[in-house]
C-alpha positions as CSV (number, residue, x, y, z in Angstrom):
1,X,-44.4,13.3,-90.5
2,X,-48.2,12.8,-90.5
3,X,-50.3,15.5,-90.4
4,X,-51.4,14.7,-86.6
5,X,-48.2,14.5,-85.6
6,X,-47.8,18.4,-87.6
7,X,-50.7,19.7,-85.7
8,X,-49.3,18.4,-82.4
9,X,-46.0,20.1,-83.3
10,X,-47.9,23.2,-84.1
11,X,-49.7,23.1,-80.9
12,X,-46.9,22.5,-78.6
13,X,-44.9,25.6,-80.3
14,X,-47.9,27.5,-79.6
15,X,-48.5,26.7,-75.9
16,X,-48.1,29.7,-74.2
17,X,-51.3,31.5,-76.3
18,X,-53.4,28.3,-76.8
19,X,-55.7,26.8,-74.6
20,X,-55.2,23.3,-73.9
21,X,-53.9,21.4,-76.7
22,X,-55.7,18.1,-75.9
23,X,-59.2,19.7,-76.4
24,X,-58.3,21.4,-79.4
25,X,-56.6,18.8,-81.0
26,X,-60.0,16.4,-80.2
27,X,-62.0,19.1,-82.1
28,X,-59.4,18.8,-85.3
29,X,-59.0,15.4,-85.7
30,X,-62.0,14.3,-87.0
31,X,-61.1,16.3,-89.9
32,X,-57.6,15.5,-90.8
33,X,-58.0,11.6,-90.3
34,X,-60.3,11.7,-93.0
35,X,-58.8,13.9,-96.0
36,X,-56.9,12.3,-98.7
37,X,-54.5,15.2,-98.7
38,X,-52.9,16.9,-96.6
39,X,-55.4,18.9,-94.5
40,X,-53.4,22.6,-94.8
41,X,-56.5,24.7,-94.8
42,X,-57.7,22.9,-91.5
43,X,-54.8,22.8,-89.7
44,X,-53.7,26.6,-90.6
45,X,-57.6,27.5,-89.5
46,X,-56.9,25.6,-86.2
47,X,-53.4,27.0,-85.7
48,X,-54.0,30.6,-86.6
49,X,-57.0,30.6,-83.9
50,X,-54.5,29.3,-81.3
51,X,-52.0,32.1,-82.0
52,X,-55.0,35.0,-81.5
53,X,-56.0,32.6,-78.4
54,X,-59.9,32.6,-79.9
55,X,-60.5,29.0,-80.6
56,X,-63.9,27.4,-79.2
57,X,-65.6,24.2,-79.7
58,X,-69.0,24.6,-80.9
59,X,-71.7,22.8,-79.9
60,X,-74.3,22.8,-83.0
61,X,-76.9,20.6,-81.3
62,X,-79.6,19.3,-84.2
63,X,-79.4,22.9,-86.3
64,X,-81.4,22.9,-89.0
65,X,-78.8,23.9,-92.6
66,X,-80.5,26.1,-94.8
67,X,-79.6,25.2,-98.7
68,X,-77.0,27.1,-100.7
69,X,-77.5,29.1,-103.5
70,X,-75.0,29.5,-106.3
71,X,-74.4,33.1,-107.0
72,X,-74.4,34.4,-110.5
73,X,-71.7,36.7,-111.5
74,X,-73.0,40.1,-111.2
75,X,-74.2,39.2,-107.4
76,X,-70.9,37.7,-106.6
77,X,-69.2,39.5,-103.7
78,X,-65.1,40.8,-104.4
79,X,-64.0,39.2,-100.9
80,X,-65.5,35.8,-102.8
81,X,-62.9,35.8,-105.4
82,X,-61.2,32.4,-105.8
83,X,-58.1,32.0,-105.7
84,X,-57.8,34.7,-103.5
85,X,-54.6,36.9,-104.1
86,X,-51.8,36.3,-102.2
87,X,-50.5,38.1,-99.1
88,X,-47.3,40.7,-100.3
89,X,-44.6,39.2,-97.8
90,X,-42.2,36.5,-98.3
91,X,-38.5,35.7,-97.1
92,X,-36.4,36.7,-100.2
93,X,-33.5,34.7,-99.6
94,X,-33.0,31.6,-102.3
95,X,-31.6,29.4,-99.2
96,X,-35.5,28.8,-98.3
97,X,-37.6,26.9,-100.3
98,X,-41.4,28.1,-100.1
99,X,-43.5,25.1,-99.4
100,X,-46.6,27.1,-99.1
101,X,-48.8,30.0,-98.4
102,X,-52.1,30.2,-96.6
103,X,-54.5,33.1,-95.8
104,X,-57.7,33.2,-94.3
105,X,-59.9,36.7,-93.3
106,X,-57.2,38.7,-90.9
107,X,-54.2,36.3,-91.5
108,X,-51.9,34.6,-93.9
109,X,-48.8,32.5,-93.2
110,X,-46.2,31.3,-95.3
111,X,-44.4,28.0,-94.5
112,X,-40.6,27.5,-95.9
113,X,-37.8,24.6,-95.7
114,X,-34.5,24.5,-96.3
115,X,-32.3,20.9,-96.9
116,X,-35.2,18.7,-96.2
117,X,-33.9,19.9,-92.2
118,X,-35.6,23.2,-90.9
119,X,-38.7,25.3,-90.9
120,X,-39.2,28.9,-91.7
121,X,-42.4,30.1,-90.7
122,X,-44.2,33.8,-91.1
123,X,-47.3,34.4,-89.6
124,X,-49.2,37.3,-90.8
125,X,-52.1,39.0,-88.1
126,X,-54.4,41.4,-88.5
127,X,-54.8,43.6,-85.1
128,X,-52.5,44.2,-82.0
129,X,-49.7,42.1,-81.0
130,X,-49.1,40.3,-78.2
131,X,-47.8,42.4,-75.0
132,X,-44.4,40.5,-75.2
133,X,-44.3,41.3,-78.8
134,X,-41.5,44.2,-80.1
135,X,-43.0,47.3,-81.2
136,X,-41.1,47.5,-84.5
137,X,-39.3,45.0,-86.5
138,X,-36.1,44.5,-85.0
139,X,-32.9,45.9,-86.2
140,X,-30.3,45.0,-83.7
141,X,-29.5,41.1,-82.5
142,X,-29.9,42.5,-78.9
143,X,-33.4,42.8,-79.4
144,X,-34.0,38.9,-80.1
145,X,-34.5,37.5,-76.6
146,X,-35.2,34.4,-78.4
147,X,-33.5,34.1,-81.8
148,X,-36.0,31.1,-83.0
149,X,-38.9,33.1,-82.6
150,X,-39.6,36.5,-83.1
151,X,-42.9,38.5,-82.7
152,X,-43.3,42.8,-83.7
153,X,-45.9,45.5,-84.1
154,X,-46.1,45.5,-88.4
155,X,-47.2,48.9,-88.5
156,X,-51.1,50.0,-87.1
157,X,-53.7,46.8,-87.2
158,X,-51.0,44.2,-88.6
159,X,-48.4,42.0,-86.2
160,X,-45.8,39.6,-87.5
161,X,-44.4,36.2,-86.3
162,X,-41.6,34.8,-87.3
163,X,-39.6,31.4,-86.4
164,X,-37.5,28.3,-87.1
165,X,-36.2,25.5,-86.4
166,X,-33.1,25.8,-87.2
167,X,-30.8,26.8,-84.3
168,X,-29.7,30.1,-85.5
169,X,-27.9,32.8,-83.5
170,X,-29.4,36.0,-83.0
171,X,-27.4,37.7,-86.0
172,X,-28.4,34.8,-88.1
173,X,-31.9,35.3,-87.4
174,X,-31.8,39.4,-87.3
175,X,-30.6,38.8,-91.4
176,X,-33.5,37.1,-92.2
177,X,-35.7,39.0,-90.7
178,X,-34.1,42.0,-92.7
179,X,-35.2,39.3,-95.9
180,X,-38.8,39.5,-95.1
181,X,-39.7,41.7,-98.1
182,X,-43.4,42.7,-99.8
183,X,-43.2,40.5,-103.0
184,X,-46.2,38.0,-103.2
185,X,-44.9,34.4,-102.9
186,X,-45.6,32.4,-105.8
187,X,-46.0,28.7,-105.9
188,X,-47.1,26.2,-108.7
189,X,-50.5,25.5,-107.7
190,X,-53.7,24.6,-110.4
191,X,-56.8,26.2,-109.5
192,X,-57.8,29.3,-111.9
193,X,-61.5,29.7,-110.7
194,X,-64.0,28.3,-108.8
195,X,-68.0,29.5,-108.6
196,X,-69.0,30.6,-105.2
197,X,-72.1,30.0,-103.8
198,X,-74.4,33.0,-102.9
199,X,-73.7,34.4,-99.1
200,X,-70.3,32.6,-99.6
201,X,-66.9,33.6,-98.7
202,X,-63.6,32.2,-98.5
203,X,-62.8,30.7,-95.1
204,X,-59.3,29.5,-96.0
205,X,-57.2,29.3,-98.8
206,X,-54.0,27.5,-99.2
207,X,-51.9,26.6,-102.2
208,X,-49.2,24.2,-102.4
209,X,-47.3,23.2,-105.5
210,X,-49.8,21.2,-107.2
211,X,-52.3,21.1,-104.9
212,X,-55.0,23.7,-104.0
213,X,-57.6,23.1,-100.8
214,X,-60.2,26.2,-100.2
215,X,-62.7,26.7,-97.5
216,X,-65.9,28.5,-98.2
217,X,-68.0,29.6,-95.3
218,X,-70.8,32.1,-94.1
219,X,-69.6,35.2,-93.1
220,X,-70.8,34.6,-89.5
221,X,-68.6,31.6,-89.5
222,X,-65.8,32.4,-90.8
223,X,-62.9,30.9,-88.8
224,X,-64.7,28.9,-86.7
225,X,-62.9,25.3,-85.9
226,X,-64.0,22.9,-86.3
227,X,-66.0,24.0,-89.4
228,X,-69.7,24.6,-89.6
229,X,-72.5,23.0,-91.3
230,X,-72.8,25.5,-93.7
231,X,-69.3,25.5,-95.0
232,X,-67.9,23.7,-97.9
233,X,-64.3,22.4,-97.8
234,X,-62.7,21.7,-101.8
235,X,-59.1,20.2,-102.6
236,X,-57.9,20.3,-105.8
237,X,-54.7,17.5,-105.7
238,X,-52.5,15.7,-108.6
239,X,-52.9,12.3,-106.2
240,X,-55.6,11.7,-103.7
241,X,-57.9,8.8,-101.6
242,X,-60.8,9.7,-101.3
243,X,-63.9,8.1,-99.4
244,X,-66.5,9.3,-97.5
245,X,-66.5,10.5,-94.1
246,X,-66.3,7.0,-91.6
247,X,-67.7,10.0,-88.9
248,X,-71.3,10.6,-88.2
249,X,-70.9,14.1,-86.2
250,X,-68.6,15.4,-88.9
251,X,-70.0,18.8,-90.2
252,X,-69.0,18.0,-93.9
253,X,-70.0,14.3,-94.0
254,X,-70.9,14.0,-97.9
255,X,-67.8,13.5,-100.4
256,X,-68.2,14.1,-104.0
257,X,-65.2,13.8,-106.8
258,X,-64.3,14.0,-110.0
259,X,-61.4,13.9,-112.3
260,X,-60.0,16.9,-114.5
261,X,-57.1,15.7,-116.5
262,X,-54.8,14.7,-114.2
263,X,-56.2,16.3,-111.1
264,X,-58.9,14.8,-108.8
265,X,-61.2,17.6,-107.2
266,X,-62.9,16.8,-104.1
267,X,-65.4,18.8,-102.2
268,X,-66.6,17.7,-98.6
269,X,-70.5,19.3,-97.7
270,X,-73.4,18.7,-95.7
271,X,-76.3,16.7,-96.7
272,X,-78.7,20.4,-97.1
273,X,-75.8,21.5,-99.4
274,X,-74.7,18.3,-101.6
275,X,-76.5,19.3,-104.5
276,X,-74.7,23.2,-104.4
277,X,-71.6,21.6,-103.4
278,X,-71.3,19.1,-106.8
279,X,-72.6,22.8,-108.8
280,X,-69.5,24.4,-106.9
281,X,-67.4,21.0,-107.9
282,X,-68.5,21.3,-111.5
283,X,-67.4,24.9,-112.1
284,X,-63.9,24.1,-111.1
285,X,-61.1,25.4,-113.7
286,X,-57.7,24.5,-114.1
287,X,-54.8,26.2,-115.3
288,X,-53.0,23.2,-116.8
């Protein structure tokens, strides 16, 4: 499955809270036809704005993009701390194979598999729930009107959403929901550090086994799809294409890469920020 025809899937699950998904799947395309990799950290910025039904398409007109500045470490702000910790929820059951974690300001989701078959998915908001949400986590299989997907109240400020694809009874379901403990996931990923540019902050973070991809943004941007001018986007992959970007309007048209060991680290920026972005690519540490 490509990562289009992911972001489809995503969108079509996702109907009911979205707006149409023909528009916003014109504003993310540009950006996934064009990484190497597989475009996590856009597609979970995209997908996590559908489910808070808060996406817009901006228009940017001919802004002028101030340079960056690379921040030194005393000036460095906490919430700029790469990687980023992860969230404290995961599905403890050993059936489920974690395939990756994501967060971004006010959400983090966590995407499972189990045979090479189904999805496990757990969505992690910030805020109040949706009205046809439960107001608790659910403790009887009467309360699962739909066993595949399952939305609750997490407590003041934080809502959950969980769902599959696998067809699961509501019992089924109800177990694993009772699986969804507060122990950080943990997956094999290589970035150990990163230097963040001054008035930075991370945008989006995801880590995969071997593979790292981290979105660094403005604070007034934080977000936004599809990404702004200001932004920088960084992968950190064992394999990877890269080229530059075949599309004029993209925000992020200048690639940079280089190779550390066996990893290739890529970093996507605008022409105002190129020379900060290959700083930012320089100061990349691995742990392998």
């Amino acid at each position: 499955m490509t990562d289009l025809d992911e972001l489809r899937r995503a969108l079509r699950a996702q109907e009911s809270l979205a707006p149409d998904p023909d528009e916003v799947l014109a504003a993310a395309t540009r950006r996934i036809r064009r990484r190497r990799t597989t475009s996590v950290a856009a597609v979970t910025l995209t997908v996590a704005a559908l489910a808070a039904g808060a996406i817009a398409v901006l228009n940017r007109g001919t802004e002028v993009v101030p340079p960056a500045t690379l921040a030194s470490p005393a000036s460095a702000a906490p919430s700029a701390t790469v990687p980023p910790a992860a969230p404290a929820i995961s599905l403890e059951d050993r059936s489920w194979d974690l395939m990756m974690w994501s967060t971004r300001p006010g959400f983090a989701a966590l995407h499972y598999a189990q045979g090479h078959q189904y999805a496990f998915e757990i969505d992690v908001h910030d805020g109040a729930a949706p009205r046809s949400a439960l107001p608790a986590k659910p403790t009887a299989a009467g309360q699962l009107a739909n066993p595949k997907s399952v939305m609750w109240q997490d407590g003041p400020g934080r809502w959950i959403w969980a769902r599959t694809t696998k067809p699961v009874p509501a019992a089924e379901m109800l177990a694993l929901l009772a699986k969804i403990g507060t122990t950080p996931p943990v997956v094999a990923s290589p970035l150990k550090s990163v230097q963040v540019p001054g008035g930075q902050e991370v945008g989006a973070f995801t880590s995969e086994p071997e593979t790292n991809t981290l979105v660094l943004c403005p604070g007034a941007v934080l977000g936004k799809t599809p990404l702004d001018s200001r932004c920088f986007s960084l992968t950190v992959s064992l394999t990877s294409h890269f080229a530059d970007s075949p599309f004029p309007e993209d925000p992020l048209p200048v690639h940079q890469h280089r190779r550390l060991g066996a990893y290739t680290i890529e970093i996507d920026s605008s022409p105002a920020n190129e020379r900060a972005a290959l700083t930012v690519l320089n100061s990349v540490q691995l742990d392998r």
